[in-house]
C-alpha positions as a printed Julia matrix, in Angstrom:
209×3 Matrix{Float64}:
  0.0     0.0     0.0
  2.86    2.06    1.11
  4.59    1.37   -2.03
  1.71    2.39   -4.27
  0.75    5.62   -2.66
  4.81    6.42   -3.24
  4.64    5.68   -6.81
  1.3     7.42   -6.97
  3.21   10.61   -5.56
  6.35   10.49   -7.52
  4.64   10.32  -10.56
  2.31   13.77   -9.58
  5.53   14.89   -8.92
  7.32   14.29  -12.17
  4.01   15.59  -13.61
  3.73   18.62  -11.79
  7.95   19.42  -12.64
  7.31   18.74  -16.04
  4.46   21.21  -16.43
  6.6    23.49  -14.29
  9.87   23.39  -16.4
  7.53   23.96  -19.98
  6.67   27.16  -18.74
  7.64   30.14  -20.48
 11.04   30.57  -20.19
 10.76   34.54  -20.78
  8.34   37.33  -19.93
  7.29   40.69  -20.02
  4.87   43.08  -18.39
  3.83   46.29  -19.6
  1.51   49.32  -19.29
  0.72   52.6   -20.64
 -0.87   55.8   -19.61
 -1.49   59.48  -21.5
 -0.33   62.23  -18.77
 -1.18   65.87  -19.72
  2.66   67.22  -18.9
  5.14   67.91  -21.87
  7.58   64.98  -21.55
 10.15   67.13  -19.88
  8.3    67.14  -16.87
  7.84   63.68  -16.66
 10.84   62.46  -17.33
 12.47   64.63  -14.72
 10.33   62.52  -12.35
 11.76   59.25  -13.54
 15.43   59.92  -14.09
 16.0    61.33  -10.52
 15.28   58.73   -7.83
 14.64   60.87   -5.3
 11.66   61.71   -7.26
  9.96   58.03   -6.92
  8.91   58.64   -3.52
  6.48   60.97   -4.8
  4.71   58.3    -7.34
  5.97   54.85   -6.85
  3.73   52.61   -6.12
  5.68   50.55   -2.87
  6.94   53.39   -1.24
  2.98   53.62    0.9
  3.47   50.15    1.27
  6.52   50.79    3.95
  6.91   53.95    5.01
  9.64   52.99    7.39
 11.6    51.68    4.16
 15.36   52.24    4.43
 16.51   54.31    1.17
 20.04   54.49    0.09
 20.56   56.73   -3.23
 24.21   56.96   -4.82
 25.05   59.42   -7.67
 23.27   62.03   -9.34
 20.08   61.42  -11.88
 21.22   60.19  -14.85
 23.1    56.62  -16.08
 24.92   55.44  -13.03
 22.17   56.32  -10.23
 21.56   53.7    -7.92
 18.41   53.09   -5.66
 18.76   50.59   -3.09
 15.57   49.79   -0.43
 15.64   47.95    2.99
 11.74   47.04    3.83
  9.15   44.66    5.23
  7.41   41.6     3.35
  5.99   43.45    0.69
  8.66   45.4    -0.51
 11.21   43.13    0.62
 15.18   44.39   -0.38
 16.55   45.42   -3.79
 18.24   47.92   -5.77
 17.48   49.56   -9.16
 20.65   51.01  -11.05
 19.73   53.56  -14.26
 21.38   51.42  -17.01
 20.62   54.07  -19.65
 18.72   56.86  -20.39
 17.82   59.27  -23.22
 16.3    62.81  -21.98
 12.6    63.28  -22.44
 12.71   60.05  -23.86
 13.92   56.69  -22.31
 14.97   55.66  -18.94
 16.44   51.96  -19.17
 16.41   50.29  -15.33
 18.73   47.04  -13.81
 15.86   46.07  -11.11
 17.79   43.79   -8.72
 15.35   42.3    -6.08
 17.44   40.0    -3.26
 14.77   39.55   -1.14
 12.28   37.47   -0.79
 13.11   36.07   -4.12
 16.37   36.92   -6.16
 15.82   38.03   -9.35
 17.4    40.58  -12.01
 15.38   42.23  -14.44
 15.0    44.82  -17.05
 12.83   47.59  -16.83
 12.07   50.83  -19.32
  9.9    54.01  -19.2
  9.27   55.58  -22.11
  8.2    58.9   -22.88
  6.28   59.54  -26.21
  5.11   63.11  -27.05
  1.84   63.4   -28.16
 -1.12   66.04  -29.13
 -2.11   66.4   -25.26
  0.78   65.89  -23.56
  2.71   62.19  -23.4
  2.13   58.69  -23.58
  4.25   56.81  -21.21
  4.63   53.1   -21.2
  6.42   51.02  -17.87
  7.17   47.51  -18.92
  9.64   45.05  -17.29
 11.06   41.72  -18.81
 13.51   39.12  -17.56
 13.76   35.13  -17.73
 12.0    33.04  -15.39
 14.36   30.34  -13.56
 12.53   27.18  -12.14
 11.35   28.55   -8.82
  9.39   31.5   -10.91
  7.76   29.45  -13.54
  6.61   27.51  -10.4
  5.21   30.92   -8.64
  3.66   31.41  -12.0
  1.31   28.61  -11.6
 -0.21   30.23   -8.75
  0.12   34.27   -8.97
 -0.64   36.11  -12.49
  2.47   37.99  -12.54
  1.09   40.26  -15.32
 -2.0    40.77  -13.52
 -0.07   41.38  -10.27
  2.7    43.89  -11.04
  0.37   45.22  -13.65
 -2.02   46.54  -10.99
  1.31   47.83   -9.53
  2.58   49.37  -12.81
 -1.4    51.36  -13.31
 -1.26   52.5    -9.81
  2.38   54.01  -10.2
  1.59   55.78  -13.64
 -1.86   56.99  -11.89
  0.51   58.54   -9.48
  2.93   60.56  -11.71
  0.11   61.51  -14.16
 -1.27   63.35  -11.4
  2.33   64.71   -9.66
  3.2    65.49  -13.43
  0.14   67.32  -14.52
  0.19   69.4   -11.28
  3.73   70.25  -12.12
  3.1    71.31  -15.51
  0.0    73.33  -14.26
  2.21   75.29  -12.02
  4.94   75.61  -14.46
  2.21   77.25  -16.8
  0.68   79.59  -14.45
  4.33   80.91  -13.61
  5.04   81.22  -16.96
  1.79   83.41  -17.84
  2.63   85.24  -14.56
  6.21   86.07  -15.83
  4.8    86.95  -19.3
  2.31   88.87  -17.96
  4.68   91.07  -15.7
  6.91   91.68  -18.48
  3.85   92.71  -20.82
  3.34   95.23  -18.37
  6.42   96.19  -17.71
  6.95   97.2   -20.98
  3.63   98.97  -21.57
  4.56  101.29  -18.45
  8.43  101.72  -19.93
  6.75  102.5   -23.3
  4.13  104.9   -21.99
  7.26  106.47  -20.08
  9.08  107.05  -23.24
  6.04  108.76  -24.8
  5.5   110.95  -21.9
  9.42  112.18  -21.8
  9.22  112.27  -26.22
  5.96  114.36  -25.39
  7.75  117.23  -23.3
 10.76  117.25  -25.27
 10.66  120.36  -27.32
């Protein structure tokens, strides 16, 4: 009886590994969102990691999270995070970037699963404003083809990816809303500015003899 119930249990095994191991060996997640901000604005956002804090999606999730940041924004900027269970540890290194344009990510997570993967945020300019798309890719080893079976990746960091672009559409578009309204401001004071120097000049050409 013994015997049978092992066989019984080595072969759901061999089943269950071989269902496991003819799982995609790649993948890749992405999103989009149109944000009313000129691509400028959004990129600055992105490229700086100090920025993230502002939009990112896991920073709420620990607000006790240990941040260390290393170099300036640009290529070469390095994020690394300290956390609890959901945000576990990690770093993300700016592997390339293209202003207003790209920003190419290394996304290193150690904990609770080690993993490396590629991530990129583009920034597309468009009638309105700019379309940005967050997508991340990498290779799935055996442990994450067998998490695979039981979380939708997609549908999980997906949710993740929507909330984080929900969050710098609206830190962007309040940006750019300021940035306009100081710009009329500044246009404005110089319109008048030289309306009053101009009516001064015709005033002084008016007495001159």
């Amino acid at each position: 009886m013994l015997k049978k119930l092992a066989l019984g249990l080595g072969a759901v095994v061999a089943v269950l590994v071989i269902i496991i191991a003819t799982r995609p060996s790649e993948f890749a997640i992405k999103r989009s969102l149109a944000i009313n901000a000129p691509p400028e604005i959004v990129y600055a956002h992105v490229v700086d990691f100090h920025e993230w804090a502002s939009w990112s999606p896991w920073d709420a999730l620990d607000p006790s999270m240990k941040k260390t940041y290393t170099g300036g924004p640009g290529v070469g900027a390095k994020y690394e995070w300290l956390g609890n269970d959901k945000v576990g540890s990690g770093a993300m290194t700016i592997a390339d970037a293209k202003p207003n344009e790209a920003v190419g990510i290394t996304l290193e997570f150690k904990t609770p699963i080690e993993a490396t993967n590629r991530t990129d945020i583009t920034f597309a300019k468009s009638a309105t404003g700019t379309d940005v798309t967050w997508s991340m890719s990498g290779n799935n080893n055996f442990m994450s083809k067998a998490f695979s079976l039981v979380v939708d990746m997609d549908k999980m960091v997906g949710a993740d990816f929507e909330k984080g672009l929900g969050s710098l559409k609206s830190v962007s578009e309040t940006h750019a809303k300021k940035a306009a309204e100081e710009k009329a401001a500044a246009e404005k004071a110089a319109a008048e500015a030289a309306a009053a120097a101009a009516a001064a000049a015709a005033t002084v050409d008016a007495g001159t003899p």
